[in-house]
DSSP file (Angstrom, degrees, kcal/mol; ACC not computed):
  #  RESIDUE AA STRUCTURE BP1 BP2  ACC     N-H-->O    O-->H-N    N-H-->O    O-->H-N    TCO  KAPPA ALPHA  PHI   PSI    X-CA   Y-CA   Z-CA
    1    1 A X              0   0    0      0, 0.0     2,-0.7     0, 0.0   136,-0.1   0.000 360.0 360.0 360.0 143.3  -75.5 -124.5  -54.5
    2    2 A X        -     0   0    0      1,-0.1   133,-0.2   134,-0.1   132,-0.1  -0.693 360.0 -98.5-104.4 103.1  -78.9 -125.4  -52.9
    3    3 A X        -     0   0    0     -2,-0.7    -1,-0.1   131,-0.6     2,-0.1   0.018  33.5-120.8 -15.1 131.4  -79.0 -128.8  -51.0
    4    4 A X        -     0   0    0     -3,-0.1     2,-0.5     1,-0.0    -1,-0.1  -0.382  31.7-115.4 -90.7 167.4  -80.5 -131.8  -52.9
    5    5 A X        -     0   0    0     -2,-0.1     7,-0.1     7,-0.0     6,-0.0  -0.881  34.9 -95.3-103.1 151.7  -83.5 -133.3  -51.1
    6    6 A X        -     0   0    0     -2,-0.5     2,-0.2     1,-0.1     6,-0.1  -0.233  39.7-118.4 -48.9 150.4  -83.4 -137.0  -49.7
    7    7 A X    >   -     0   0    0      4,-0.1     3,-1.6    -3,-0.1    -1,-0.1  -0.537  44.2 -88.6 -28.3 121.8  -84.8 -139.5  -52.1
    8    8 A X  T 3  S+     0   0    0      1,-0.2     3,-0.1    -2,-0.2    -2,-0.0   0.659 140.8  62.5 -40.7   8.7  -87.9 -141.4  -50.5
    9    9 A X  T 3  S+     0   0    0      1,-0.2     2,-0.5     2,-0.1    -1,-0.2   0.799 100.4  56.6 -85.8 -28.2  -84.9 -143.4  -49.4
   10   10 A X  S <  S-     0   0    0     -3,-1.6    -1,-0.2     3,-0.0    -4,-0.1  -0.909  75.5-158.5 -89.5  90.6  -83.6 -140.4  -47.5
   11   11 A X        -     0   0    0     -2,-0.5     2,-0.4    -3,-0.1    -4,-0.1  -0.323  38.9 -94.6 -61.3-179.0  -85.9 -138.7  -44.7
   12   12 A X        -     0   0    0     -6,-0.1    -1,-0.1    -7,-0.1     3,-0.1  -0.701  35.0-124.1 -90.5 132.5  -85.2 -135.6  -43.9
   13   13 A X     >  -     0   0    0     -2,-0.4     4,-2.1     1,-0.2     5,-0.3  -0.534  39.5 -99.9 -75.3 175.4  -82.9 -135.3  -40.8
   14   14 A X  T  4 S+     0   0    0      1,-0.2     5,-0.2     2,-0.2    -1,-0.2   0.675 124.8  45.9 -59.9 -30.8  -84.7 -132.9  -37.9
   15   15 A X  T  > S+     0   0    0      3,-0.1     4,-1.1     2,-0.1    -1,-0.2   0.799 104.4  52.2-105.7 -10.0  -82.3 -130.1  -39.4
   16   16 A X  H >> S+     0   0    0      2,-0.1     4,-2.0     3,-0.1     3,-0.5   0.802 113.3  45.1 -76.3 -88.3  -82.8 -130.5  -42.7
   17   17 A X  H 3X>S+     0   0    0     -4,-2.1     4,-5.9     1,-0.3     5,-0.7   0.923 116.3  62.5 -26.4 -53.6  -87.4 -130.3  -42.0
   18   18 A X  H 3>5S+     0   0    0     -5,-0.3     4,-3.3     1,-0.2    -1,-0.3   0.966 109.2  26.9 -31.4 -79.9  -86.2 -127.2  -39.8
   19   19 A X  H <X5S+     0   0    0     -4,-1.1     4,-1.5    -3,-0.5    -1,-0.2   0.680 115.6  58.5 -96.4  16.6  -84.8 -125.2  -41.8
   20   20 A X  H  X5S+     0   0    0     -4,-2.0     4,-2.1     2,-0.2    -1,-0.2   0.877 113.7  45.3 -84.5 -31.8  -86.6 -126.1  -45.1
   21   21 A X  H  X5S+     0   0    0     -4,-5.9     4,-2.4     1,-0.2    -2,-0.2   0.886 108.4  57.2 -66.4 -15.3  -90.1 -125.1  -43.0
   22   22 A X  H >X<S+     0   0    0     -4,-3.3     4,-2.6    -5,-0.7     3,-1.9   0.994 102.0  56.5 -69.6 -61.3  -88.3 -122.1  -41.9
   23   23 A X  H 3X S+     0   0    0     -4,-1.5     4,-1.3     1,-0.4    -1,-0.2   0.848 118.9  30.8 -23.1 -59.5  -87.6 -121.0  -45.7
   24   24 A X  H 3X S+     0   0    0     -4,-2.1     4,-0.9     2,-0.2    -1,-0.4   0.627 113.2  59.9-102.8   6.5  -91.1 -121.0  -46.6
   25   25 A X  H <X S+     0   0    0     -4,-2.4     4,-1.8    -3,-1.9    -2,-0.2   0.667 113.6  45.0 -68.3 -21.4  -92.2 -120.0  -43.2
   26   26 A X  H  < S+     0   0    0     -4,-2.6     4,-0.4     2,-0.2    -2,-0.2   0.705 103.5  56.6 -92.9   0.3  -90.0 -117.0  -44.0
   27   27 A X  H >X S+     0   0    0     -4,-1.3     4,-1.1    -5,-0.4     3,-1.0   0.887 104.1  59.3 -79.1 -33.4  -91.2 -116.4  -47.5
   28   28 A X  H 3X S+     0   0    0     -4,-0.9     4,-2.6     1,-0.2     5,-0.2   0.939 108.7  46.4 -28.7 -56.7  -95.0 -116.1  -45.7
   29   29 A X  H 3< S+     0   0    0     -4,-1.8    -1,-0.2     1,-0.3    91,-0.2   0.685 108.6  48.4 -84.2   3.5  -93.7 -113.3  -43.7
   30   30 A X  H <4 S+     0   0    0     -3,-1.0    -1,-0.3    -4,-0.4    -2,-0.2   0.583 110.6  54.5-107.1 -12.6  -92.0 -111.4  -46.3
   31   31 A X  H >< S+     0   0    0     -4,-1.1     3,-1.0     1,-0.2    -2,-0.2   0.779 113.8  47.8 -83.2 -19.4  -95.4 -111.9  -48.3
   32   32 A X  T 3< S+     0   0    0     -4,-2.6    -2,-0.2     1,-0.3    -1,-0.2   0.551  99.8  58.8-106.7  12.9  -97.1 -110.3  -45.1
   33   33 A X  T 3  S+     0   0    0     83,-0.2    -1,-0.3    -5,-0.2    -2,-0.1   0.448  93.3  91.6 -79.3   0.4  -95.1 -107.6  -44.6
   34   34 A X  S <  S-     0   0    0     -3,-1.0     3,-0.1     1,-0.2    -3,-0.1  -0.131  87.6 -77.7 -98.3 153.2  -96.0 -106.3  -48.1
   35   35 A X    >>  -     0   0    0      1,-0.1     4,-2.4     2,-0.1     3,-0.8  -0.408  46.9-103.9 -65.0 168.7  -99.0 -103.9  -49.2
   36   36 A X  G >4>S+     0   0    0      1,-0.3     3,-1.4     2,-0.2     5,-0.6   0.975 124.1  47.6 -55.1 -67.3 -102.3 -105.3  -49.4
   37   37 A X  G 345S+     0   0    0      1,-0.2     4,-0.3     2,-0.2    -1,-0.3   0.680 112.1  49.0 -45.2  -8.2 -101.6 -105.2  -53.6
   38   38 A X  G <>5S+     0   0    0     -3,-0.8     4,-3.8     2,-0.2    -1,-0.2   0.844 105.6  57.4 -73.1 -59.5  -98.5 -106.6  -53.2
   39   39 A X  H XX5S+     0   0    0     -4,-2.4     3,-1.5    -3,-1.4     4,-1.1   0.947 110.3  43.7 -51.7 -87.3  -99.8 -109.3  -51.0
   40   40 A X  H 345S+     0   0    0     -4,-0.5    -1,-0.2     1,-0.3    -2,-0.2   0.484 109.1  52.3 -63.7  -8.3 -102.2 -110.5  -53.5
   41   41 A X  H >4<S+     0   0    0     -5,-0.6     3,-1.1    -4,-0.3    -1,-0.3   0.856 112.4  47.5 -96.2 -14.7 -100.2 -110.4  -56.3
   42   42 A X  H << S+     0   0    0     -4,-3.8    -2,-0.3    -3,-1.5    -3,-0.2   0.950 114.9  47.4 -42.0 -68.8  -97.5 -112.6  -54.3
   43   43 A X  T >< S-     0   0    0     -4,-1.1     3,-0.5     1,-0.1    -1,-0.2   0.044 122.1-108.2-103.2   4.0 -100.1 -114.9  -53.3
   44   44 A X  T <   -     0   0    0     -3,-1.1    52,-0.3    -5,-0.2    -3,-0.1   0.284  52.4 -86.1  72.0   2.3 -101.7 -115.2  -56.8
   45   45 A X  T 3  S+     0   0    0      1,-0.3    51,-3.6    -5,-0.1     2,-0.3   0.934 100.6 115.0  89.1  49.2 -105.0 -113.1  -56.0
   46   46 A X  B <  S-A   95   0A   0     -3,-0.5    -1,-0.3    49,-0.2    49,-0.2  -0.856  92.5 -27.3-170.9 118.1 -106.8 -116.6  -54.7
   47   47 A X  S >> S+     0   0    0     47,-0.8     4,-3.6    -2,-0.3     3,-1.1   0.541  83.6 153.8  63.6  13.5 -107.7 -117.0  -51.1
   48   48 A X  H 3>  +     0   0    0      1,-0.2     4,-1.8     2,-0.2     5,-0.2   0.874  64.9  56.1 -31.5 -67.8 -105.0 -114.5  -49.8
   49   49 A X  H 3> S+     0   0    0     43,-0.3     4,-1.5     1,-0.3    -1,-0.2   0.727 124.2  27.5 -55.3 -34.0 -106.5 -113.2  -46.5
   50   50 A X  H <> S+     0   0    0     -3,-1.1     4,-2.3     2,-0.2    -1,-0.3   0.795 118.8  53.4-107.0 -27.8 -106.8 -117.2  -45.2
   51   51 A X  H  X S+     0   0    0     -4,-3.6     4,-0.7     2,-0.2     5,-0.2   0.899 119.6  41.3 -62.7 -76.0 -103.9 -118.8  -47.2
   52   52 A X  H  X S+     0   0    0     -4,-1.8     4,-1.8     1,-0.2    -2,-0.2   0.580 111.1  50.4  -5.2 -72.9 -101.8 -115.9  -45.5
   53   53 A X  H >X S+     0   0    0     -4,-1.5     4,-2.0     2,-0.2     3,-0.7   0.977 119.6  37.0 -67.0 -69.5 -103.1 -115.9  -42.3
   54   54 A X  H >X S+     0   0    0     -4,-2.3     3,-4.4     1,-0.3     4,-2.0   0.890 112.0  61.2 -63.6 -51.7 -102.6 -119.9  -41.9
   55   55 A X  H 3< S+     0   0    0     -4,-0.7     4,-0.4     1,-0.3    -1,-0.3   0.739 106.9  42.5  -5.8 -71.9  -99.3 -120.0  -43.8
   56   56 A X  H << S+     0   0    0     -4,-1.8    -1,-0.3    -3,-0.7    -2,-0.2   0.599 102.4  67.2 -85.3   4.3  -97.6 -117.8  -41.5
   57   57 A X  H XX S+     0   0    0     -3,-4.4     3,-3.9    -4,-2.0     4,-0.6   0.928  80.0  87.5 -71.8 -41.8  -99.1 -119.5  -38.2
   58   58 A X  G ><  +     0   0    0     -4,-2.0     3,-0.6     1,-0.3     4,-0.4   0.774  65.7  79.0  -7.6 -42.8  -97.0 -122.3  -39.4
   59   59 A X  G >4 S+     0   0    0     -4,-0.4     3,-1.8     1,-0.2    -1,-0.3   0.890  72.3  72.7 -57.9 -24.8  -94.3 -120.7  -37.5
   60   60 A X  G X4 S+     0   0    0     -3,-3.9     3,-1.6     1,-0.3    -1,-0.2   0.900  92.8  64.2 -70.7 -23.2  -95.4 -122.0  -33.9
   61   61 A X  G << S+     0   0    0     -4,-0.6    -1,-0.3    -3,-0.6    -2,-0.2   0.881  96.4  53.1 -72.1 -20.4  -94.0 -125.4  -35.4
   62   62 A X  G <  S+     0   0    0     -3,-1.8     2,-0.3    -4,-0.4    -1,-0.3  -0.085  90.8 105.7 -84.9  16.6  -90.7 -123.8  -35.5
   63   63 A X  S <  S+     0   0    0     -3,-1.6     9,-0.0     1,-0.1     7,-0.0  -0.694  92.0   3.3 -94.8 166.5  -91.0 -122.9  -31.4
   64   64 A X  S    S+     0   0    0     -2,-0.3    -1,-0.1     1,-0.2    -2,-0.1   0.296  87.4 119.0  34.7  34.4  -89.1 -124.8  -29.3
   65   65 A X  S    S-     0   0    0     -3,-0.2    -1,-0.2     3,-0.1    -2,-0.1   0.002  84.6-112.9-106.9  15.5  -87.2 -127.1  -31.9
   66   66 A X  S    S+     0   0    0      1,-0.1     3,-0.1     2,-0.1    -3,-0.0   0.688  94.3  95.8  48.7  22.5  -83.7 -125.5  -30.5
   67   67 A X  S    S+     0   0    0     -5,-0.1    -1,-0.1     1,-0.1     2,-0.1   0.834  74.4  49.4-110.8 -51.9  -82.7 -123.6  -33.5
   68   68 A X  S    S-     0   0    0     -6,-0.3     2,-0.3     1,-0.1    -2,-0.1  -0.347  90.5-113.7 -58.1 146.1  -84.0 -119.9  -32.9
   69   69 A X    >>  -     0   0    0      1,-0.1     4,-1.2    -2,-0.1     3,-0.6  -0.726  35.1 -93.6-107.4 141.5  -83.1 -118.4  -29.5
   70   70 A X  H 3> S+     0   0    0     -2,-0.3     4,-1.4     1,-0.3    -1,-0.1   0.639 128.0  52.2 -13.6 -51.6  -85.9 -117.5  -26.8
   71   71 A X  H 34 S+     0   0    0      2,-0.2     4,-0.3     3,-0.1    -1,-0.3   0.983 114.3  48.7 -63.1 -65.5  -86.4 -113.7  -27.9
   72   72 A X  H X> S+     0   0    0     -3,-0.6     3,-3.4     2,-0.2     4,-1.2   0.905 113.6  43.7 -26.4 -77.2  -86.9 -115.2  -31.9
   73   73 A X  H >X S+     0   0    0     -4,-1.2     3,-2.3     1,-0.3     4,-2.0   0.795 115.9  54.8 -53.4 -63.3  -89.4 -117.9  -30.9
   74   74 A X  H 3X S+     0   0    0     -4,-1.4     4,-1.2     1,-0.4    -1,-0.3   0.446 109.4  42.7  -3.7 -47.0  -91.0 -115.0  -28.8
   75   75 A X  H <> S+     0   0    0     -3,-3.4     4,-1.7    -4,-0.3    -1,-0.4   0.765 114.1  49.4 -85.6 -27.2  -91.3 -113.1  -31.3
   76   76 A X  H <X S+     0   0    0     -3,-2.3     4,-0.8    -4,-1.2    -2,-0.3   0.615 116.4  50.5 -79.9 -33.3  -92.7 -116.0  -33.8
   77   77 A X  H  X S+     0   0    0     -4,-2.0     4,-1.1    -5,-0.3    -2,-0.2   0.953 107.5  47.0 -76.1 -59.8  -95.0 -116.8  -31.1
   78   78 A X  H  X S+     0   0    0     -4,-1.2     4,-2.9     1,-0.3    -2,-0.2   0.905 107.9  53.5 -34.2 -56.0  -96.3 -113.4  -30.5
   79   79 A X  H  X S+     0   0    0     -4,-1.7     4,-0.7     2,-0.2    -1,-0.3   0.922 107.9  57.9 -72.5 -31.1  -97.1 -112.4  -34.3
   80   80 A X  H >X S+     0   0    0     -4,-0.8     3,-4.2     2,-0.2     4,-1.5   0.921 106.5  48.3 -66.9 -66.0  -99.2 -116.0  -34.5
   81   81 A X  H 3X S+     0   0    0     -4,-1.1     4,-0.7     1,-0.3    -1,-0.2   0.877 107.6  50.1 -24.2 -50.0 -101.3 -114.8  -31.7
   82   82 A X  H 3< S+     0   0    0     -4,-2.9    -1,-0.3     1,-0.2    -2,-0.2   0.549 108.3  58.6 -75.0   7.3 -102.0 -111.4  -33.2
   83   83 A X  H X< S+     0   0    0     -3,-4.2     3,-5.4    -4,-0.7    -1,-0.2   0.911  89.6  69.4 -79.3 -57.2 -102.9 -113.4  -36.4
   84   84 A X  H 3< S+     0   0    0     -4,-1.5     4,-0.2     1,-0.4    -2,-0.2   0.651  93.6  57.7 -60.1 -18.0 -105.6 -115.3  -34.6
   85   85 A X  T 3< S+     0   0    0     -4,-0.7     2,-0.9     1,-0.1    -1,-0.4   0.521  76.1 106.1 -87.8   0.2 -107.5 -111.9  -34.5
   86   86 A X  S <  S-     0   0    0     -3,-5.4     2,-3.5     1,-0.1     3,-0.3  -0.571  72.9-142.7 -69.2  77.8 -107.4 -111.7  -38.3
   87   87 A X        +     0   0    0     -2,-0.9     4,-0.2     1,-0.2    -2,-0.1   0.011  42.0 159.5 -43.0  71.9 -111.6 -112.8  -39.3
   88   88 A X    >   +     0   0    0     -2,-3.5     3,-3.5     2,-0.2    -1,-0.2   0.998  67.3  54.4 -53.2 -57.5 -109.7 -114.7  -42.5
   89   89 A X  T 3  S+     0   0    0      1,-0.3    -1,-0.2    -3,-0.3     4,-0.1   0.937 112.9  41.0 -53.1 -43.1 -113.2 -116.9  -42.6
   90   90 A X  T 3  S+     0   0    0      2,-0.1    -1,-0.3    13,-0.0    -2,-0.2   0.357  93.9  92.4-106.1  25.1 -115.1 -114.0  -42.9
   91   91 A X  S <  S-     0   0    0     -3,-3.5     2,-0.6    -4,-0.2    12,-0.1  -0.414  92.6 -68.4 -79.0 177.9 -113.1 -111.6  -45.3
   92   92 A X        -     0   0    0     -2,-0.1    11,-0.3     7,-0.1   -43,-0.3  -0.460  66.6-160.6 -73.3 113.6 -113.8 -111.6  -48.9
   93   93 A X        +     0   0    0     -2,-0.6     2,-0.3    -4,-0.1    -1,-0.1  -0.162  26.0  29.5 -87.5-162.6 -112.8 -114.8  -50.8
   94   94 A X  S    S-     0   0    0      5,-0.1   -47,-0.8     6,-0.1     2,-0.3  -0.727  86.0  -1.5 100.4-102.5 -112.0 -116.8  -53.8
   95   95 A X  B    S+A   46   0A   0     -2,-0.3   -49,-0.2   -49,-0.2   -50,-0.1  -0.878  91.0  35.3-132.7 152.0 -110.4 -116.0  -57.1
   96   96 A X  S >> S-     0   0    0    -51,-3.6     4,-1.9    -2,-0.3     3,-1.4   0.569  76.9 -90.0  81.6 150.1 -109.1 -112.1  -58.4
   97   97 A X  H 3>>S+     0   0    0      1,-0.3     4,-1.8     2,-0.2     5,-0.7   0.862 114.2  49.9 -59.3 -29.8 -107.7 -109.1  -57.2
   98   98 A X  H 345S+     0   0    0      1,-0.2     4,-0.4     2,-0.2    -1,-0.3   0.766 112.1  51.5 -86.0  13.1 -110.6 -106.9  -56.2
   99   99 A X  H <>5S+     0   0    0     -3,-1.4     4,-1.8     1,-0.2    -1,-0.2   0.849 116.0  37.6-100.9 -57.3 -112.0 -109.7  -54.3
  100  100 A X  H  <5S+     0   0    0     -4,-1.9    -2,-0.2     2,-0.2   -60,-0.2   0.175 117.5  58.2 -79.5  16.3 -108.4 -110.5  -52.1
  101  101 A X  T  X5S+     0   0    0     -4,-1.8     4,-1.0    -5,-0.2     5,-0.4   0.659 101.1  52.7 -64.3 -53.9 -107.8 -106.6  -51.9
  102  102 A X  T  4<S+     0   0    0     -5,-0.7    -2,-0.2    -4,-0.4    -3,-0.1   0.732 113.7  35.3 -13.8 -65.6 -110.7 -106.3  -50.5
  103  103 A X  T  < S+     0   0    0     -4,-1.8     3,-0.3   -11,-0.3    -1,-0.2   0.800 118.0  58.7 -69.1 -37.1 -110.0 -109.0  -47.5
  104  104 A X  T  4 S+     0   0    0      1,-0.2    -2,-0.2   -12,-0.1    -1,-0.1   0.714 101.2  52.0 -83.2   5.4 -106.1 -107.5  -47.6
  105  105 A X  S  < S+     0   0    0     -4,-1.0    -1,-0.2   -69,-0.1     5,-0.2   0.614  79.6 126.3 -92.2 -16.4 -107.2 -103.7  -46.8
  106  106 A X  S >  S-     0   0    0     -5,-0.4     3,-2.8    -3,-0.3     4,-0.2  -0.198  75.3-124.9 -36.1 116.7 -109.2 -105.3  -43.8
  107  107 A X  G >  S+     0   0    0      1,-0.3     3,-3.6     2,-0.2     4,-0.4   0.711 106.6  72.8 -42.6 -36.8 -107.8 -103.0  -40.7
  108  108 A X  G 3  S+     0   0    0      1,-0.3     3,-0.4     2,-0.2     4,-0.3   0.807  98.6  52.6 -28.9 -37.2 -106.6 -106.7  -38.7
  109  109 A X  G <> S+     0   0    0     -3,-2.8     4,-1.8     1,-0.3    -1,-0.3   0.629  91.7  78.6 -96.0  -3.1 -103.9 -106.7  -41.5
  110  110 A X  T <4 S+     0   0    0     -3,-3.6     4,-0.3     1,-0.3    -1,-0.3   0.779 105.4  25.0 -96.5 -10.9 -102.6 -103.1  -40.8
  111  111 A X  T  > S+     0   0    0     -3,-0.4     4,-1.3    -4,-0.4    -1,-0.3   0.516 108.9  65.4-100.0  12.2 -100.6 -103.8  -38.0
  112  112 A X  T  4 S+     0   0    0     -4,-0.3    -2,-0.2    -3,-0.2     4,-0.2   0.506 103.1  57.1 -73.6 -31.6  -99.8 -107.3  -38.4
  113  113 A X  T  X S+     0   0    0     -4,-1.8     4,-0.8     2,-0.1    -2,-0.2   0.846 107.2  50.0 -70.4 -14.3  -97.8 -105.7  -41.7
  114  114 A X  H  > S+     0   0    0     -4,-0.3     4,-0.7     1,-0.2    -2,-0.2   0.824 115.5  44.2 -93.9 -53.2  -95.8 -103.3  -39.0
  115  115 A X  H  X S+     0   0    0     -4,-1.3     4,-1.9     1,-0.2    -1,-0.2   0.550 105.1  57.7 -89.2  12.6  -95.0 -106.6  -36.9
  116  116 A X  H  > S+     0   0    0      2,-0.2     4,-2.0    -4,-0.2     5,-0.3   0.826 108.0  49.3 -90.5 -38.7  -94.0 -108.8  -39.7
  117  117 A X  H  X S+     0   0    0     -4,-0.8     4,-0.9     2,-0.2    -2,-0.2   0.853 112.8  46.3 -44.2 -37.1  -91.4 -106.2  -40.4
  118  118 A X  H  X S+     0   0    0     -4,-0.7     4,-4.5     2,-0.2     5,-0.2   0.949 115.3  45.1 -81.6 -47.2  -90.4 -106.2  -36.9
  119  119 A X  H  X S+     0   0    0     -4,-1.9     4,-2.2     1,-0.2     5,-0.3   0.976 112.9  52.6 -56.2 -64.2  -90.3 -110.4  -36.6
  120  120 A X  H  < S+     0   0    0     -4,-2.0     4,-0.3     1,-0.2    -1,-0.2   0.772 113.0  44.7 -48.6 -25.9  -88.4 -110.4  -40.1
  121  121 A X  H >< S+     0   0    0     -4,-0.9     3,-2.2    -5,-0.3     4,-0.4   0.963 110.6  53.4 -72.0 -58.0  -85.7 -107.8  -38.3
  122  122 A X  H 3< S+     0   0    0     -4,-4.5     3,-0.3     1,-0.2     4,-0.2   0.834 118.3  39.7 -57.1 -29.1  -85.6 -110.0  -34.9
  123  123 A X  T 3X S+     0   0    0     -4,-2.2     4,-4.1    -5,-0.2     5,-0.3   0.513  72.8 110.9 -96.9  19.5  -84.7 -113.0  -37.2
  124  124 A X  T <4 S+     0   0    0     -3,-2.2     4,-0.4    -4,-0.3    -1,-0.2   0.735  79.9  54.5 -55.6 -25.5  -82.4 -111.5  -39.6
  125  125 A X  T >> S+     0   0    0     -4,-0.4     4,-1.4    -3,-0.3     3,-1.2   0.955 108.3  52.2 -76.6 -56.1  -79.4 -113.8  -37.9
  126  126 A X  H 3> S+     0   0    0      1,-0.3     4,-1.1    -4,-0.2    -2,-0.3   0.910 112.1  45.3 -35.3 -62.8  -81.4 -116.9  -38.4
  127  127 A X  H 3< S+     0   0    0     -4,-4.1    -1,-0.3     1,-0.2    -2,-0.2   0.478  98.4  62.5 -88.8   9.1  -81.9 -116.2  -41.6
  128  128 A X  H X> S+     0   0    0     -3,-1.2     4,-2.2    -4,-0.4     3,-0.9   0.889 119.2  34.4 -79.2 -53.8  -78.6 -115.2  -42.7
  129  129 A X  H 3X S+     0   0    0     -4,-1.4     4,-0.8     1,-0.2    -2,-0.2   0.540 106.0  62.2 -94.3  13.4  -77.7 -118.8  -41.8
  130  130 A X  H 3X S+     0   0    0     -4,-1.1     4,-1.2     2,-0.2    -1,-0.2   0.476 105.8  50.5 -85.0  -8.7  -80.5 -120.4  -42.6
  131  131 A X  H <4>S+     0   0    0     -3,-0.9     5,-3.0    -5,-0.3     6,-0.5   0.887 110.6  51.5 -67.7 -57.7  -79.7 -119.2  -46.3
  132  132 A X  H ><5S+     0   0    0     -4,-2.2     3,-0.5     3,-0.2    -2,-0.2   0.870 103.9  59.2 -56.2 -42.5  -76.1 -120.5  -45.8
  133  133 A X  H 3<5S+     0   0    0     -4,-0.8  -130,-0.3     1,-0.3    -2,-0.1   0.994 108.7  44.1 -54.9 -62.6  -77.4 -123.9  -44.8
  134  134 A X  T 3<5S-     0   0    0     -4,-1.2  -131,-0.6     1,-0.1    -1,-0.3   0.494 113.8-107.3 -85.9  23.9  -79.1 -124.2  -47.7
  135  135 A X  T < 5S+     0   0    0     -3,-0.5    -3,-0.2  -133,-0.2    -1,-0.1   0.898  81.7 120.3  89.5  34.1  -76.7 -123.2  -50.3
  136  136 A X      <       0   0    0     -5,-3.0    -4,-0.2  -135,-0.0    -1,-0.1   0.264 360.0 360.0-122.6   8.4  -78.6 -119.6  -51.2
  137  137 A X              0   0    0     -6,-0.5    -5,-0.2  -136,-0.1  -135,-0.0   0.139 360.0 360.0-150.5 360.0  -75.9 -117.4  -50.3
């Protein structure tokens, strides 16, 4: 059963925010490990190449928050860097496929899918129990 969310009466404790950004910081990477068509139809074929990109930088908020062990964050840190070399602003935007295929064939993205595979392997432990935390397995 999937964890209720706090009430505005209820914050969210510091492990609760954890491992709900982690959830959709890992649904990001599983959308950028994908082929470009894949990618854009995950991402609804609007604004991939920059929603993408910033989406999965999101992970440096998950460094040094004492849930992922030194290699993880290592690795979470590493794949945002190689993002930053991704021209998002200056691939092809806006609405519809051949326009985000376009931006997602861009060579920047072809080995950033290689290491998103590699980060989704190095956290696979994390995310076995960040699944169990929230009630999804």
């Amino acid at each position: 059963m999937f964890r209720s969310m706090p009430t505005d009466k209820q914050p969210l404790s510091d492990e609760e925010e954890f491992h709900s950004s982690y959830s959709v910081f890992l649904m990001s990477l599983k959308f950028l490990a994908l082929p470009p068509d894949e990618q854009c139809a995950a991402m609804g074929d609007y604004n991939v190449a920059w929603e993408l990109k910033d989406d999965v930088l999101r992970g440096r908020y998950l460094i040094g928050r004492g849930h992922l062990s030194v290699e993880q964050e290592a690795w979470v840190g590493a794949l945002a860097g190689a993002l930053e070399g991704v021209p998002a602003q200056t691939l092809p935007a806006g609405a519809g496929r051949d326009t985000n295929l376009a931006a997602m064939q861009h060579p920047s993205w072809t080995p950033l899918r290689s290491m998103a595979k590699e980060v989704l392997n190095a956290l696979s432990a994390f995310t076995t129990e960040n699944a169990r935390y929230l009630g999804l397995r």
